[in-house]
Structure formats: structure tokens, C-alpha cells
mmCIF file of the N, C-alpha and C atoms, coordinates in Angstrom:
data_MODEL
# 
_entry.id   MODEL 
# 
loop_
_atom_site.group_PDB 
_atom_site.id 
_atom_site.type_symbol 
_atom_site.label_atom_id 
_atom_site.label_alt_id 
_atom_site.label_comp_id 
_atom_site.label_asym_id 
_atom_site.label_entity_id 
_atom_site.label_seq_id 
_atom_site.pdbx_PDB_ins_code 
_atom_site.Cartn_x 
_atom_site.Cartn_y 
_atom_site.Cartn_z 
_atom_site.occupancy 
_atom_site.B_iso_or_equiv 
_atom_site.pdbx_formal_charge 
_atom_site.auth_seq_id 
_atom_site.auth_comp_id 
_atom_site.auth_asym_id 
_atom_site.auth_atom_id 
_atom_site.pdbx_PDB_model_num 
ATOM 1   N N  . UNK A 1 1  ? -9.782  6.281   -6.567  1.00 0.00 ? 1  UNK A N  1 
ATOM 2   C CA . UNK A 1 1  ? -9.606  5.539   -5.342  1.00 0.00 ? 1  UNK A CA 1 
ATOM 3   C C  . UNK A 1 1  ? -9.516  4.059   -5.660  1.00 0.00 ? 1  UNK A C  1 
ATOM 4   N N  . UNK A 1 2  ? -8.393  3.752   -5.002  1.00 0.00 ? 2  UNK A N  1 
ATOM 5   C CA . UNK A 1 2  ? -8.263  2.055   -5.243  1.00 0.00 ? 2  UNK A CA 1 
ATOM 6   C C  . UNK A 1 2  ? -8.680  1.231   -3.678  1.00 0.00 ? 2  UNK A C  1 
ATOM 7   N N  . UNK A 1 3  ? -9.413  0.016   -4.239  1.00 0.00 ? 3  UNK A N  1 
ATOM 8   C CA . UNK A 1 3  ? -9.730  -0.294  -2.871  1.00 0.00 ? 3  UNK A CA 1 
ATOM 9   C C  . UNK A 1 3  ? -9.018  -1.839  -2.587  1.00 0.00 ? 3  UNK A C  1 
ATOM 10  N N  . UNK A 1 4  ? -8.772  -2.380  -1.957  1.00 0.00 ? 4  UNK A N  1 
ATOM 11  C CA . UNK A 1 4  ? -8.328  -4.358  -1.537  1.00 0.00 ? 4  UNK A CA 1 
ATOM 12  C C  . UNK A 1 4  ? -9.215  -4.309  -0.783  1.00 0.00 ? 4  UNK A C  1 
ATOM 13  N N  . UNK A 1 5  ? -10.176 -5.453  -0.454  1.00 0.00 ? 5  UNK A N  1 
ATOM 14  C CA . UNK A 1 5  ? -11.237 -5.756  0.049   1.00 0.00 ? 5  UNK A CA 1 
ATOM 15  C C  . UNK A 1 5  ? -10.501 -7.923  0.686   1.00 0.00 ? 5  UNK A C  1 
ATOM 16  N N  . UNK A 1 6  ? -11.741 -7.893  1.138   1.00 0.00 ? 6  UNK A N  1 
ATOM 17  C CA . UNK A 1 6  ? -11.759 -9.988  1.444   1.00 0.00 ? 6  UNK A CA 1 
ATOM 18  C C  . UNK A 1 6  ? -12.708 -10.381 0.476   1.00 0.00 ? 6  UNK A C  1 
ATOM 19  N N  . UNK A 1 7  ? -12.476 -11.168 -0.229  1.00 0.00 ? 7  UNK A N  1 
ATOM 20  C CA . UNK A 1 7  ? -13.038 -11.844 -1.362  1.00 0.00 ? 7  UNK A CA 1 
ATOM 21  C C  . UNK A 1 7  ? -14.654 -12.145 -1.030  1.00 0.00 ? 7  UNK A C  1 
ATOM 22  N N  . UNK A 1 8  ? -15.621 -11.802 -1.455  1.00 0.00 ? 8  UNK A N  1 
ATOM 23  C CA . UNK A 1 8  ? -17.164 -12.502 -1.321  1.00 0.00 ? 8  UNK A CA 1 
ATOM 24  C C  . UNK A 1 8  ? -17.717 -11.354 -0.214  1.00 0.00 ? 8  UNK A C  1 
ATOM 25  N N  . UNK A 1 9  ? -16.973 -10.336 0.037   1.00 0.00 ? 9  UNK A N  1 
ATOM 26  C CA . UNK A 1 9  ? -17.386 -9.517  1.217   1.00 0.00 ? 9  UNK A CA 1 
ATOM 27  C C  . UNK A 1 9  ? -18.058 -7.967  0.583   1.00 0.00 ? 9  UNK A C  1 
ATOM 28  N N  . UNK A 1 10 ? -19.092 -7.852  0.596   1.00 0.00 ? 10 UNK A N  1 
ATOM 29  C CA . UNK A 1 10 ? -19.654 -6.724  0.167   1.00 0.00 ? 10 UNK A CA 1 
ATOM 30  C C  . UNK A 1 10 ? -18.800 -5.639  0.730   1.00 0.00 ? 10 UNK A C  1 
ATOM 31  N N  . UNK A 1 11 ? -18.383 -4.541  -0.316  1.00 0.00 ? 11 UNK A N  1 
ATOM 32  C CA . UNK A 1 11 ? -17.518 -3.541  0.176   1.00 0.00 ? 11 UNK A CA 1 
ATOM 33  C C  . UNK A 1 11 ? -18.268 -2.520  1.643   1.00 0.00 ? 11 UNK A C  1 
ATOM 34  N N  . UNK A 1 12 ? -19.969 -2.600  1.000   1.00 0.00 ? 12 UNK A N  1 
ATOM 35  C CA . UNK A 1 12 ? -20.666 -1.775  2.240   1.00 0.00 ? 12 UNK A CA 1 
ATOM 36  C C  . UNK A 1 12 ? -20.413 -2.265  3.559   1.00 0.00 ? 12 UNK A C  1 
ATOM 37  N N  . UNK A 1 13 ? -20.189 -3.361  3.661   1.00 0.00 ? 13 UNK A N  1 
ATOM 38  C CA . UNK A 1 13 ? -20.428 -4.110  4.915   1.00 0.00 ? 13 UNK A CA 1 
ATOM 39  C C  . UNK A 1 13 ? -19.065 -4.121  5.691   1.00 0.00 ? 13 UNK A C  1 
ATOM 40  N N  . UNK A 1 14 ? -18.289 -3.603  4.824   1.00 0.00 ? 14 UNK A N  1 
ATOM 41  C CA . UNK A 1 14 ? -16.535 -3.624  5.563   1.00 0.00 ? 14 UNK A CA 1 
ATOM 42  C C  . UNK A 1 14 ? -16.353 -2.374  6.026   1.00 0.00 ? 14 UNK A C  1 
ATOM 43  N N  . UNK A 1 15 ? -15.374 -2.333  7.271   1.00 0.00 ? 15 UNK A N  1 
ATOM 44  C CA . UNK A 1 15 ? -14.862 -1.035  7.469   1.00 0.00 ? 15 UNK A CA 1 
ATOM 45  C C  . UNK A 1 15 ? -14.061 -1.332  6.919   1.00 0.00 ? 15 UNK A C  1 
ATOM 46  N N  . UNK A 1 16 ? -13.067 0.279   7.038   1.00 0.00 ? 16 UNK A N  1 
ATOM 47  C CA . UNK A 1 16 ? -11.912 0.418   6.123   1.00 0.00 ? 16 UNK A CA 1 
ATOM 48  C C  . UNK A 1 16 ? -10.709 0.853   7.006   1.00 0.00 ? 16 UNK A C  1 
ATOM 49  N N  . UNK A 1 17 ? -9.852  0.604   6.447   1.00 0.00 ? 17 UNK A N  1 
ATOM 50  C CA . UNK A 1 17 ? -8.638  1.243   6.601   1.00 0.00 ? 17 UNK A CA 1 
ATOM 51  C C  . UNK A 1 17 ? -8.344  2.115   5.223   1.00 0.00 ? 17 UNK A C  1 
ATOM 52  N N  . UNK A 1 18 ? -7.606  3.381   6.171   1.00 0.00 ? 18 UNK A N  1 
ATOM 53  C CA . UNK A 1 18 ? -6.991  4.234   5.132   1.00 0.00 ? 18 UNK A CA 1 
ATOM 54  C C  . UNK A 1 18 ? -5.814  4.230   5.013   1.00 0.00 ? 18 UNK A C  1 
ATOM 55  N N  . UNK A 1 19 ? -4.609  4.064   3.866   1.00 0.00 ? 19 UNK A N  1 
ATOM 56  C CA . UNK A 1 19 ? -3.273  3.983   3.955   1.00 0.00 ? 19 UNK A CA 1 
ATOM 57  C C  . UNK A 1 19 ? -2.880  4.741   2.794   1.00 0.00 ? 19 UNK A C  1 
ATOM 58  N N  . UNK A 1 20 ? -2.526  6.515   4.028   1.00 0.00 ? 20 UNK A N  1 
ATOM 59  C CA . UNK A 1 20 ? -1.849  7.706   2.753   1.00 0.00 ? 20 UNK A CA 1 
ATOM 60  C C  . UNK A 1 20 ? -1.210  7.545   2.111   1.00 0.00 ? 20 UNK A C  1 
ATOM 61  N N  . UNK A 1 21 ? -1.105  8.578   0.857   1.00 0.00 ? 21 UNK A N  1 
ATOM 62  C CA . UNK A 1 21 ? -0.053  8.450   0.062   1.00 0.00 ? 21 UNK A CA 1 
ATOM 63  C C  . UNK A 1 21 ? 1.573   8.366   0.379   1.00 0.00 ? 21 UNK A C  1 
ATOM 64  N N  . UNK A 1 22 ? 1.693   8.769   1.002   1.00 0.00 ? 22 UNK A N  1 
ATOM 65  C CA . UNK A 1 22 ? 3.630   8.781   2.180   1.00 0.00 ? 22 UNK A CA 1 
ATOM 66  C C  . UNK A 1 22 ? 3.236   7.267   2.530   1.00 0.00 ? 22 UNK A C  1 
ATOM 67  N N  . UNK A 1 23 ? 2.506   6.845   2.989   1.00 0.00 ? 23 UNK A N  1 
ATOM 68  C CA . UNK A 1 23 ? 2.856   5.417   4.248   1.00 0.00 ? 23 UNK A CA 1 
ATOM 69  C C  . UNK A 1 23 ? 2.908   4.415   2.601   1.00 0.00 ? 23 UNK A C  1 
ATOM 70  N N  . UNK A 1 24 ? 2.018   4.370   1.460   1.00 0.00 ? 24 UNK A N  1 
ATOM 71  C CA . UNK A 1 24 ? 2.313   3.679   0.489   1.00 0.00 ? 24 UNK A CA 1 
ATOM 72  C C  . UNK A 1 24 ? 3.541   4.214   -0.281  1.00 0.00 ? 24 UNK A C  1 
ATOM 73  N N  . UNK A 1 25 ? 4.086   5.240   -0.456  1.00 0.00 ? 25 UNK A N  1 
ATOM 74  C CA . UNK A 1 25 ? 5.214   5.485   -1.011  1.00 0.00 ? 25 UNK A CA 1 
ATOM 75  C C  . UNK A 1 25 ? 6.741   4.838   -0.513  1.00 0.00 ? 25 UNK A C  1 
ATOM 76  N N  . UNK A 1 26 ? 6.272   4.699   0.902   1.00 0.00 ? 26 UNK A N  1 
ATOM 77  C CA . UNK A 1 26 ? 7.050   4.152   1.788   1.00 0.00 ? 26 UNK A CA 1 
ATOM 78  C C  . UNK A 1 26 ? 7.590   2.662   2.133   1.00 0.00 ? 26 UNK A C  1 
ATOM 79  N N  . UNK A 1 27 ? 6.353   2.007   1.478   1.00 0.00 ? 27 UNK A N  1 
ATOM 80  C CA . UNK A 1 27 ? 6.030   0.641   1.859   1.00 0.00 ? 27 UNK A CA 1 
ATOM 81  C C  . UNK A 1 27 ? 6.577   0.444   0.496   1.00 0.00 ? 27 UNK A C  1 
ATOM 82  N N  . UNK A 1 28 ? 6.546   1.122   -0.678  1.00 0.00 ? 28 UNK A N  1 
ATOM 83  C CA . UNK A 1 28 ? 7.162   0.690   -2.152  1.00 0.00 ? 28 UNK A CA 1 
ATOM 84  C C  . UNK A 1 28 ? 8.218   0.763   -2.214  1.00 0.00 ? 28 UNK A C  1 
ATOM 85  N N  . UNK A 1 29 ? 9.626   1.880   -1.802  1.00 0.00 ? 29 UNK A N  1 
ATOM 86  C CA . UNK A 1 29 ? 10.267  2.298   -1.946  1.00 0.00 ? 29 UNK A CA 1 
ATOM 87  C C  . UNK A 1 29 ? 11.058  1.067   -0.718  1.00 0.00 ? 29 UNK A C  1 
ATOM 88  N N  . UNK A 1 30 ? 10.880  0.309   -0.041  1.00 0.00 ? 30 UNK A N  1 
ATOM 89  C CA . UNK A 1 30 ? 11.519  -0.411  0.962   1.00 0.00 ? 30 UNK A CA 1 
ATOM 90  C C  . UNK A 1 30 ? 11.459  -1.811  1.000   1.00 0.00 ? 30 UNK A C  1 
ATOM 91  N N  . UNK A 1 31 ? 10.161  -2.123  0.433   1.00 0.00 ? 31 UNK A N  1 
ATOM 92  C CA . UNK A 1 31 ? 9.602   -3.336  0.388   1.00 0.00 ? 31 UNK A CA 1 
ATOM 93  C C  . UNK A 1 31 ? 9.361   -3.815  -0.559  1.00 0.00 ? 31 UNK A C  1 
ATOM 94  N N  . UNK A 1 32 ? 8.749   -3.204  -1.677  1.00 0.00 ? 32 UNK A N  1 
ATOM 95  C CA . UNK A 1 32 ? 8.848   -3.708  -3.311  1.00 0.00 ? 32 UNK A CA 1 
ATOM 96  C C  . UNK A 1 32 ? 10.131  -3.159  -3.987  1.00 0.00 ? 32 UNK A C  1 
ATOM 97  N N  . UNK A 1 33 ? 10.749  -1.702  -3.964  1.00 0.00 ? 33 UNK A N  1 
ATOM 98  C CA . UNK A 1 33 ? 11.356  -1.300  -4.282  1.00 0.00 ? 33 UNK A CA 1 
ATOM 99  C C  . UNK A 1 33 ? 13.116  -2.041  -3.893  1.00 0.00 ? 33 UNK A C  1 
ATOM 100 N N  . UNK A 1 34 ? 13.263  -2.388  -2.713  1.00 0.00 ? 34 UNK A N  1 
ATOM 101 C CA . UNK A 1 34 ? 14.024  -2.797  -1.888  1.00 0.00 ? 34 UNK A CA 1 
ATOM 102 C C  . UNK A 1 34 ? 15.120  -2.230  -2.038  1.00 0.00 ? 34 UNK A C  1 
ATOM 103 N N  . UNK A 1 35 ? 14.934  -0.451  -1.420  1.00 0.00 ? 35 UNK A N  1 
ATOM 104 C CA . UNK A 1 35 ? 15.759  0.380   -1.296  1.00 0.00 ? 35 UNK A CA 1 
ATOM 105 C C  . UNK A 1 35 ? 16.234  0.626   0.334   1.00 0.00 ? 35 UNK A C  1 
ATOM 106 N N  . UNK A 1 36 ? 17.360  0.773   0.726   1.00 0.00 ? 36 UNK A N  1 
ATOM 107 C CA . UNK A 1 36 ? 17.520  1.009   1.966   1.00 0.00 ? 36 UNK A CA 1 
ATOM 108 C C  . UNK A 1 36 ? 16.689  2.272   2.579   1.00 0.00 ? 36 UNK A C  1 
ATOM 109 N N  . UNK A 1 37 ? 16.414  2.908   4.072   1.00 0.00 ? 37 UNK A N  1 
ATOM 110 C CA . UNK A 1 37 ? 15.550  3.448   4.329   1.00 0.00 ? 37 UNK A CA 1 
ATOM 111 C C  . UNK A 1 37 ? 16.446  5.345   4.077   1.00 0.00 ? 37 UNK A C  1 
ATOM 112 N N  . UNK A 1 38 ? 18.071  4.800   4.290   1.00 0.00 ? 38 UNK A N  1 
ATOM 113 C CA . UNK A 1 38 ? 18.858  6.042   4.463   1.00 0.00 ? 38 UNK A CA 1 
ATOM 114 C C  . UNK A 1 38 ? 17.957  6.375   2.747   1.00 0.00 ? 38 UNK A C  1 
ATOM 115 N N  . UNK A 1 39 ? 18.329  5.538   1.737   1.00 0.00 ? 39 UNK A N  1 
ATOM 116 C CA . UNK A 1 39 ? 18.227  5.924   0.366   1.00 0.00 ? 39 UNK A CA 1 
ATOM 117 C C  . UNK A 1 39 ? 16.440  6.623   0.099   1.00 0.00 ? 39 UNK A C  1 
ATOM 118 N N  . UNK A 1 40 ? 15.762  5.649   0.423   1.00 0.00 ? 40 UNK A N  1 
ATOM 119 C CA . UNK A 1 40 ? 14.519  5.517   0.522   1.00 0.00 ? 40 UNK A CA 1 
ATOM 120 C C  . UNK A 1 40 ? 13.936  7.515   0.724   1.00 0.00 ? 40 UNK A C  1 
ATOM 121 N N  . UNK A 1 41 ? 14.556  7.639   2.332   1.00 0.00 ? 41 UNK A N  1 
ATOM 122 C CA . UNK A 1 41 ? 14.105  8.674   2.851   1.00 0.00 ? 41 UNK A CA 1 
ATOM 123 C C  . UNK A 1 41 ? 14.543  9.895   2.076   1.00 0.00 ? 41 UNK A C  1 
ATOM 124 N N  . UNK A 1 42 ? 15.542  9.561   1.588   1.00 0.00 ? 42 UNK A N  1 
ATOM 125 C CA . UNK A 1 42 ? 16.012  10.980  0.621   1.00 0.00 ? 42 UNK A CA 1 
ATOM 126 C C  . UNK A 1 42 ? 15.529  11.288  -0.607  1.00 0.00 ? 42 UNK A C  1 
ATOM 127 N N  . UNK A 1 43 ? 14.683  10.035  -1.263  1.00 0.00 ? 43 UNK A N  1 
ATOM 128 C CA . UNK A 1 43 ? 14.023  10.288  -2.443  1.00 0.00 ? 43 UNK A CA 1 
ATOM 129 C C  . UNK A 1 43 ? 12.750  11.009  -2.153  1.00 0.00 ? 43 UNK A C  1 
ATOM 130 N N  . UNK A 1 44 ? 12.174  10.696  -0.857  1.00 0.00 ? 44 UNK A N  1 
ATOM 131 C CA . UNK A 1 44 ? 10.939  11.137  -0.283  1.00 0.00 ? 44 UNK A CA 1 
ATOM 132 C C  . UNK A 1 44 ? 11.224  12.986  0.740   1.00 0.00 ? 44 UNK A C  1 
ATOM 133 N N  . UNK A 1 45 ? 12.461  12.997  0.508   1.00 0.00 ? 45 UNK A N  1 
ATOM 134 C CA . UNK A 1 45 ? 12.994  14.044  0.879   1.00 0.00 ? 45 UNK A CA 1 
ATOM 135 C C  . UNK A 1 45 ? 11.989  14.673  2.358   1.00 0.00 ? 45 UNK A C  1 
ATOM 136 N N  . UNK A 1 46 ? 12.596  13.528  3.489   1.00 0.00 ? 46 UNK A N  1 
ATOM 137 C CA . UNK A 1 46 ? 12.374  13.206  4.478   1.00 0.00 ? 46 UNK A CA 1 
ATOM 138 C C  . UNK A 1 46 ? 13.496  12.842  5.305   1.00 0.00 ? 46 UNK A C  1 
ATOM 139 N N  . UNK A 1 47 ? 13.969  12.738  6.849   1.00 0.00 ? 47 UNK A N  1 
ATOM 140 C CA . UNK A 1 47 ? 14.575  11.869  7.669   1.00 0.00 ? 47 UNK A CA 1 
ATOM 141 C C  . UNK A 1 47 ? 14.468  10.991  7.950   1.00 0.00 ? 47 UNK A C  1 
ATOM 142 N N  . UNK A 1 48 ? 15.700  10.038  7.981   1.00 0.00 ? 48 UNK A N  1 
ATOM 143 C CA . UNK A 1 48 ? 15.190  8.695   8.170   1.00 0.00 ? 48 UNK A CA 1 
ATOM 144 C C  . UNK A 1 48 ? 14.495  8.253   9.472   1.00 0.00 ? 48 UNK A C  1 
ATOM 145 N N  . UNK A 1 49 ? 14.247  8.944   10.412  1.00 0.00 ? 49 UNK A N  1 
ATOM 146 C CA . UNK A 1 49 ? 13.343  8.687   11.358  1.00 0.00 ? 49 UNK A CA 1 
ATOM 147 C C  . UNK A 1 49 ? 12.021  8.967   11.023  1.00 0.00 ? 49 UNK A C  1 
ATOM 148 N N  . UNK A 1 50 ? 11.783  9.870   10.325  1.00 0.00 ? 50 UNK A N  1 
ATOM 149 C CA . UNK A 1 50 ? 10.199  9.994   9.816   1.00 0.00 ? 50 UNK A CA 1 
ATOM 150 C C  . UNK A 1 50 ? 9.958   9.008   8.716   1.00 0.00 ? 50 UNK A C  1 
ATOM 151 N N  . UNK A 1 51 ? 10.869  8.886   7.859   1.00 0.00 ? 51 UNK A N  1 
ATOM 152 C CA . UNK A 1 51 ? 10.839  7.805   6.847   1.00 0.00 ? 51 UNK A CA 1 
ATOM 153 C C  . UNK A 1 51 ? 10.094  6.321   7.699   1.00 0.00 ? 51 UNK A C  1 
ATOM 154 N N  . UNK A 1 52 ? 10.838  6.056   8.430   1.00 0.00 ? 52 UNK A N  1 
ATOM 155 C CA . UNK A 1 52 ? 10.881  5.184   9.183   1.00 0.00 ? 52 UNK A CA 1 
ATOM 156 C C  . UNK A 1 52 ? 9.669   4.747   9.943   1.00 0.00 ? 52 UNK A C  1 
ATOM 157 N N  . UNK A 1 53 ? 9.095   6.216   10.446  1.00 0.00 ? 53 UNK A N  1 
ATOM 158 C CA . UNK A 1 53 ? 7.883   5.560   11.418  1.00 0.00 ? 53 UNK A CA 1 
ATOM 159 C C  . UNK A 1 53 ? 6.310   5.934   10.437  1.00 0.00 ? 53 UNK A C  1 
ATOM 160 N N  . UNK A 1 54 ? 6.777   6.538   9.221   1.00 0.00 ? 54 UNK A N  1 
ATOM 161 C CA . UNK A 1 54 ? 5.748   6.361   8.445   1.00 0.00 ? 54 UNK A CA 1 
ATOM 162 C C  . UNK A 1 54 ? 5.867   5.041   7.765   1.00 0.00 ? 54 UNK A C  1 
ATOM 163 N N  . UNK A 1 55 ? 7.022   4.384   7.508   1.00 0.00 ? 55 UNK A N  1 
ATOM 164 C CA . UNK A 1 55 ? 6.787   2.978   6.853   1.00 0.00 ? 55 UNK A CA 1 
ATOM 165 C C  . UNK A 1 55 ? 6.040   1.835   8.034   1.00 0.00 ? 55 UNK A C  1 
ATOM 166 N N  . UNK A 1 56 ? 6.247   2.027   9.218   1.00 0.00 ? 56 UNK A N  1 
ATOM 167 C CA . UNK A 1 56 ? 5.604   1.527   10.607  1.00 0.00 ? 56 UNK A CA 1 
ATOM 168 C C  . UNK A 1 56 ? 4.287   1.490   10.207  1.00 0.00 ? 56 UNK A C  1 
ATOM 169 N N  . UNK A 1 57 ? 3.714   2.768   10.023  1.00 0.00 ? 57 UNK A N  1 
ATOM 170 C CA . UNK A 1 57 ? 2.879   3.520   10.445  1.00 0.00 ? 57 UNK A CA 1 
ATOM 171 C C  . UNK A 1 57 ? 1.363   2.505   9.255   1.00 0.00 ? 57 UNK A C  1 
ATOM 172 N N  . UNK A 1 58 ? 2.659   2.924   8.059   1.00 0.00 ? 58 UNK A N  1 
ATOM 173 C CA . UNK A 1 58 ? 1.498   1.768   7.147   1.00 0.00 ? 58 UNK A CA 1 
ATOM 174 C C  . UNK A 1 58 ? 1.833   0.384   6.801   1.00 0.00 ? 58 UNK A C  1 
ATOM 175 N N  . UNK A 1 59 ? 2.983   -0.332  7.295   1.00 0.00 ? 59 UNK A N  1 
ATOM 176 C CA . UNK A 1 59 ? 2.910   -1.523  7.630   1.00 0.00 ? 59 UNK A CA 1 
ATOM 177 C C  . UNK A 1 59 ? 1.790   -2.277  8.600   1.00 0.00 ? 59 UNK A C  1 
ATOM 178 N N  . UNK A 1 60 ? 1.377   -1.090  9.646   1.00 0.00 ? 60 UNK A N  1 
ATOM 179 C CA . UNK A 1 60 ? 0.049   -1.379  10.552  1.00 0.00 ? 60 UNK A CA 1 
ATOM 180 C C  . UNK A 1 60 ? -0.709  -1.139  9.817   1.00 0.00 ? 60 UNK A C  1 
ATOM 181 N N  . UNK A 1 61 ? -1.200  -0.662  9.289   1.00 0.00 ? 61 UNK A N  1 
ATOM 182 C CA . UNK A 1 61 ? -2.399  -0.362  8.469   1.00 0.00 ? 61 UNK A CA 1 
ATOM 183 C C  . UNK A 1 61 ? -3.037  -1.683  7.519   1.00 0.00 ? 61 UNK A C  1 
ATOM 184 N N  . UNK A 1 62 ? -1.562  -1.873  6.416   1.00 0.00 ? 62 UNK A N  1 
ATOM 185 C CA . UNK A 1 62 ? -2.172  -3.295  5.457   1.00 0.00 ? 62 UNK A CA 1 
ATOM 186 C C  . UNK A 1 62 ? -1.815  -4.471  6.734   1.00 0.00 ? 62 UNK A C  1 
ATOM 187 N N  . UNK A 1 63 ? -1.292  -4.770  7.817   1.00 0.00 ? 63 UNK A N  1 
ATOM 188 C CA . UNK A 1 63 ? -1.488  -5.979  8.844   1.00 0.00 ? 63 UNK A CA 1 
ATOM 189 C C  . UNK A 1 63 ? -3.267  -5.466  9.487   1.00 0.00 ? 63 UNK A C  1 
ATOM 190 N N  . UNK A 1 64 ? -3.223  -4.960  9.823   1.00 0.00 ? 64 UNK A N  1 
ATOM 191 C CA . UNK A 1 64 ? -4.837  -4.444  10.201  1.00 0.00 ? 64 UNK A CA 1 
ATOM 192 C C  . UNK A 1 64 ? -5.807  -4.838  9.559   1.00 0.00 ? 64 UNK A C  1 
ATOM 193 N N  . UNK A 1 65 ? -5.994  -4.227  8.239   1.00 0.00 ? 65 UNK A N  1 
ATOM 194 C CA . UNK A 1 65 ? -6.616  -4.563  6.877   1.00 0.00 ? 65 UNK A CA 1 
ATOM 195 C C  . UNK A 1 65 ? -6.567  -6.412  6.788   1.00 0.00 ? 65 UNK A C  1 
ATOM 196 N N  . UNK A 1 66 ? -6.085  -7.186  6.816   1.00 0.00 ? 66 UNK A N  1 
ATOM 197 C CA . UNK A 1 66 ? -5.427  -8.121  6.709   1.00 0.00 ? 66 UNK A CA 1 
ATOM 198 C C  . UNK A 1 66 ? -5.718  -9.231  7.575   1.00 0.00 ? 66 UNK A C  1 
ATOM 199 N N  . UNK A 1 67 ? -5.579  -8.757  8.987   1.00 0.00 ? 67 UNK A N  1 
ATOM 200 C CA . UNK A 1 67 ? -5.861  -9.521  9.821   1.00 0.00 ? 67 UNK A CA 1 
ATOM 201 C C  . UNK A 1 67 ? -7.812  -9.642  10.522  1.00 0.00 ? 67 UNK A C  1 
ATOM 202 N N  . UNK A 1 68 ? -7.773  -8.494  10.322  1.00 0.00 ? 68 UNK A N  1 
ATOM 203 C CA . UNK A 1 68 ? -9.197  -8.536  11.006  1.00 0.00 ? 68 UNK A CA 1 
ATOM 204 C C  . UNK A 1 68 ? -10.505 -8.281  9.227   1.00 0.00 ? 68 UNK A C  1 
ATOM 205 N N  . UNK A 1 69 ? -9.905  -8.393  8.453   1.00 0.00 ? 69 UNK A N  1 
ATOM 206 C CA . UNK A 1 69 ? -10.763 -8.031  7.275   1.00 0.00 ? 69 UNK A CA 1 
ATOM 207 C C  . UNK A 1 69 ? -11.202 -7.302  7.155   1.00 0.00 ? 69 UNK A C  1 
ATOM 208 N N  . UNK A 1 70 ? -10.545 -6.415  7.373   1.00 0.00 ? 70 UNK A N  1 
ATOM 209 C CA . UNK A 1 70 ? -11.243 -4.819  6.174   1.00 0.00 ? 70 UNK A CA 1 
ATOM 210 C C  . UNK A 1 70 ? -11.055 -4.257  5.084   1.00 0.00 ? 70 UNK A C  1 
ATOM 211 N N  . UNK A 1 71 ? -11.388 -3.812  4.785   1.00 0.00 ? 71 UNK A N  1 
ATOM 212 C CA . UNK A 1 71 ? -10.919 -3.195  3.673   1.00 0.00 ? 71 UNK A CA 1 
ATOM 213 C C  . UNK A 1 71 ? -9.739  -1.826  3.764   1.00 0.00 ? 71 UNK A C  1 
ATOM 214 N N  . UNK A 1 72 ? -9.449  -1.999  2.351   1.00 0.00 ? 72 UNK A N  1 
ATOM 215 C CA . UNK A 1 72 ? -7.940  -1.103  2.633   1.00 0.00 ? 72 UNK A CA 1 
ATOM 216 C C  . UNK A 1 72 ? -8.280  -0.147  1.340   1.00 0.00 ? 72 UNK A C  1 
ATOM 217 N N  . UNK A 1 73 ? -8.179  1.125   1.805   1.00 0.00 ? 73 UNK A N  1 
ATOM 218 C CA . UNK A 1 73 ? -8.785  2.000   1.047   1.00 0.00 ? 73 UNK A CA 1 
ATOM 219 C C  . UNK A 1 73 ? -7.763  2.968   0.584   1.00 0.00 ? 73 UNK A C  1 
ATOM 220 N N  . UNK A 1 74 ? -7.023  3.247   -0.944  1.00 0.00 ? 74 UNK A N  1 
ATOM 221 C CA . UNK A 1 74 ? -5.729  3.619   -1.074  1.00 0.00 ? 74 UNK A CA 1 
ATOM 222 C C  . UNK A 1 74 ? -6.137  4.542   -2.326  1.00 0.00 ? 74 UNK A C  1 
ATOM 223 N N  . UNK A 1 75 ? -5.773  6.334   -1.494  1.00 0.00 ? 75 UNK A N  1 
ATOM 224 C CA . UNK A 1 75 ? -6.234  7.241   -2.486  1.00 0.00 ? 75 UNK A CA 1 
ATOM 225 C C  . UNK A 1 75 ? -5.142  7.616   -3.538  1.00 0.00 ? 75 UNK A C  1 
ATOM 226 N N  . UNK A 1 76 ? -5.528  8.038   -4.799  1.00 0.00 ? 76 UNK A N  1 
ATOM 227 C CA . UNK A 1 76 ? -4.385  8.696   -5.931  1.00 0.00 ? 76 UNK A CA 1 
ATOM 228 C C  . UNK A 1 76 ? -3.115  7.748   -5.518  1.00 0.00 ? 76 UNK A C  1 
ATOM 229 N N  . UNK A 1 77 ? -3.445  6.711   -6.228  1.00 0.00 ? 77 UNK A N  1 
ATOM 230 C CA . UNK A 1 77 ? -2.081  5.523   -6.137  1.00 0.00 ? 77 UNK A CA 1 
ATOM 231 C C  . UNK A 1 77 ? -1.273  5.735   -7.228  1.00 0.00 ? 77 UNK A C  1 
ATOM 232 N N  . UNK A 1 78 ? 0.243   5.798   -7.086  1.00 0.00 ? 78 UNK A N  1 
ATOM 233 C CA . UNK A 1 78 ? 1.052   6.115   -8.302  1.00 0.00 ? 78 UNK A CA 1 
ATOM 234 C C  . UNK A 1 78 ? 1.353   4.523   -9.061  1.00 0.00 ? 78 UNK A C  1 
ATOM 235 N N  . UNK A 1 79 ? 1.151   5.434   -10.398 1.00 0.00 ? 79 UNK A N  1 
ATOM 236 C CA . UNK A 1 79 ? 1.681   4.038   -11.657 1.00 0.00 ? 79 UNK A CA 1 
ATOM 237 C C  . UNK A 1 79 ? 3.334   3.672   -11.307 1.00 0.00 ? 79 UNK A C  1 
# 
């Protein structure tokens, strides 16, 4: 388990956000990756409407994490 936390903030004391493996596969493949979503969704062998509202889905998640300080809690992360 990988965690992003706010700097000086005891991890006990934070809630968390969880952001699945699909919503981070999603967020790589579009945003670091900077693959279109048609391309994106077919590697994830998905529609681009599901593609789509799972990249939503954890774009809310790290803005959440982010804005209100929690922690962001990210299971079996790929190399």
C-alpha cells in the first residue's frame, strides 16, 4: 500500500481517501501517459464512457485528497 499524506500530519490523524486501481490506471494512461481516452479505453479494454467516468471518478478523489487534506491511500500501484 502506497500512501500521499500533508506534510507534518500524522498519518493516524488523517482520513483517507481511496483511489482504485482502474481510477489510477486511468489518471496515468490520460494524464501522465497523455493518451487520448478513445486509445486509453481500449488498452484498459473498456468504453470510452466508462473509461471516462472512471477517470472523473478519480480525478475527484486526488482533488479531495488535496483540497481538504487527507490522505490518499493507493493499493497494489503498478511500476
Amino acid at each position: 500500500m502506497t500512501y500521499f499524506k500533508p506534510r507534518a500530519a500524522p498519518l493516524s490523524e488523517l482520513k483517507e481517501v481511496n483511489l482504485d486501481m482502474d481510477e489510477l490506471e486511468a489518471i496515468r494512461l490520460s494524464d501522465f501517459e497523455e493518451i487520448s481516452q478513445t486509445e486509453a479505453s481500449k488498452k484498459m479494454n473498456i468504453s470510452q464512457s466508462t473509461f471516462q467516468r472512471i477517470l472523473k471518478r478519480g480525478r475527484r478523489k486526488i482533488a479531495e485528497a488535496v483540497i481538504k487534506g487527507k490522505a490518499l491511500r493507493i493499493k497494489n500501484v503498478l511500476k
